[in-house]
C-alpha beads as a LAMMPS data file, in Angstrom:
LAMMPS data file: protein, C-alpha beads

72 atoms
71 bonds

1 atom types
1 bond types

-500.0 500.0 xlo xhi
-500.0 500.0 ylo yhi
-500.0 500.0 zlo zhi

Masses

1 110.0

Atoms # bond

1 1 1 0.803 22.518 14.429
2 1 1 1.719 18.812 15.076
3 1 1 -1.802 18.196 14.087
4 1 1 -1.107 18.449 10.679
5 1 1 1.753 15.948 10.706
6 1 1 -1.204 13.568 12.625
7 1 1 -3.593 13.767 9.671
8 1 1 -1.324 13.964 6.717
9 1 1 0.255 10.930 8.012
10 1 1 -3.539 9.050 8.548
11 1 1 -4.058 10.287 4.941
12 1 1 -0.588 8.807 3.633
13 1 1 -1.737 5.352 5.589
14 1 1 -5.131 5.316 4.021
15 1 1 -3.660 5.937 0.365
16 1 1 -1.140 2.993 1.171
17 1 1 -3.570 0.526 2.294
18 1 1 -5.900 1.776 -0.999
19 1 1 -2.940 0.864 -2.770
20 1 1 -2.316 -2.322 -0.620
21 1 1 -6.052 -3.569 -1.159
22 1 1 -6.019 -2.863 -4.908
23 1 1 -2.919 -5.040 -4.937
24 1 1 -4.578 -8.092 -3.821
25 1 1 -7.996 -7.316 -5.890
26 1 1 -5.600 -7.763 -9.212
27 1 1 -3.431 -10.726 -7.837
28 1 1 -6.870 -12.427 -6.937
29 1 1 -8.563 -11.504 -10.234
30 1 1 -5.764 -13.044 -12.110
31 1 1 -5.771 -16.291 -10.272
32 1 1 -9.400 -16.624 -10.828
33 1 1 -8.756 -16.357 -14.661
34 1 1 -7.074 -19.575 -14.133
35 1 1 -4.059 -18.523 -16.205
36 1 1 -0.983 -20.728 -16.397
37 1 1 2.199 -20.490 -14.046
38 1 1 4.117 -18.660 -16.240
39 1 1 1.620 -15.887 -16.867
40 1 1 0.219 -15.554 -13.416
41 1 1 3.885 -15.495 -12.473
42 1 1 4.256 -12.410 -14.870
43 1 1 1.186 -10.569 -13.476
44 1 1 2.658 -10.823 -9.785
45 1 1 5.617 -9.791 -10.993
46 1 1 4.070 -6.945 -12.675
47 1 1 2.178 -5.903 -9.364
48 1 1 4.900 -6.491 -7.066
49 1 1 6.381 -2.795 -7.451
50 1 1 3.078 -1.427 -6.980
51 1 1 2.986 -3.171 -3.786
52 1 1 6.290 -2.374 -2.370
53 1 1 5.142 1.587 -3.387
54 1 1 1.556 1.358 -1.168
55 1 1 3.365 -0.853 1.905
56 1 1 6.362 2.402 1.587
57 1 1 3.560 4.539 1.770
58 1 1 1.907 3.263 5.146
59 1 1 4.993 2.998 6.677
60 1 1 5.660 6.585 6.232
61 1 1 2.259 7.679 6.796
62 1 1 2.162 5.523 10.336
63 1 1 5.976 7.040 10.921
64 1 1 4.114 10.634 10.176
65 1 1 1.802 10.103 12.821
66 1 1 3.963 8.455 15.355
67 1 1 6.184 11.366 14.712
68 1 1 2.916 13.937 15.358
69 1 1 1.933 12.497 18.312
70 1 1 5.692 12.221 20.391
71 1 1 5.469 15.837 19.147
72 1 1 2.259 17.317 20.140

Bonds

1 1 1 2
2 1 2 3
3 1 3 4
4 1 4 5
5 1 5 6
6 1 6 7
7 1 7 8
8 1 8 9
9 1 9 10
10 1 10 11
11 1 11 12
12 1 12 13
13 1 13 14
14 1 14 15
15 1 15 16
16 1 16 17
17 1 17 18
18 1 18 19
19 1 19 20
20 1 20 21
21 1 21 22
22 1 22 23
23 1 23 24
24 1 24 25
25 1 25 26
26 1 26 27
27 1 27 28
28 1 28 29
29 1 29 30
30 1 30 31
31 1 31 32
32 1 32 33
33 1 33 34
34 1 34 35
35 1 35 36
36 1 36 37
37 1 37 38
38 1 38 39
39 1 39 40
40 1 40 41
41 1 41 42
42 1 42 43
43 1 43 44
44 1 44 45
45 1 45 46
46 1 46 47
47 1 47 48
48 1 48 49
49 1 49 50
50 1 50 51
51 1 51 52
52 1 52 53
53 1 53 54
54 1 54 55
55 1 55 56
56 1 56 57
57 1 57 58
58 1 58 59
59 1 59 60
60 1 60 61
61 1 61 62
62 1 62 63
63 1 63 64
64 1 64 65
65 1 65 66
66 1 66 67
67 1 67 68
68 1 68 69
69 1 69 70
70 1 70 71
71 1 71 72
């Protein structure tokens, strides 16, 4: 039963870290487009909730498994 709460959380932590990893791919694609302060200000801005979302979404996917294995 506590299984469940093992892998659902892996899964959460693997769609956070997706999330996490795409985060950084934009923020580094955007510096390499060597775009002024202002407007590579405004794309980290821009990604920055996105971020806070996938890094939410790990924590409660590694709290999920903790959670699982005191459990099981």
């Amino acid at each position: 039963m506590f299984e469940i709460l093992v892998w659902a959380g892996a899964a959460l932590s693997i769609a956070g870290l997706v999330g996490l990893m795409w985060c950084i791919v934009h923020v580094i694609l955007a510096r390499r487009k060597n775009l002024s302060d202002d407007a590579l200000r405004a794309v980290v801005q821009k990604v920055l909730p996105y971020n806070l979302g996938a890094l939410f979404l790990s924590v409660i996917g590694l709290m999920l498994v903790m959670v699982g294995i005191f459990l099981g």
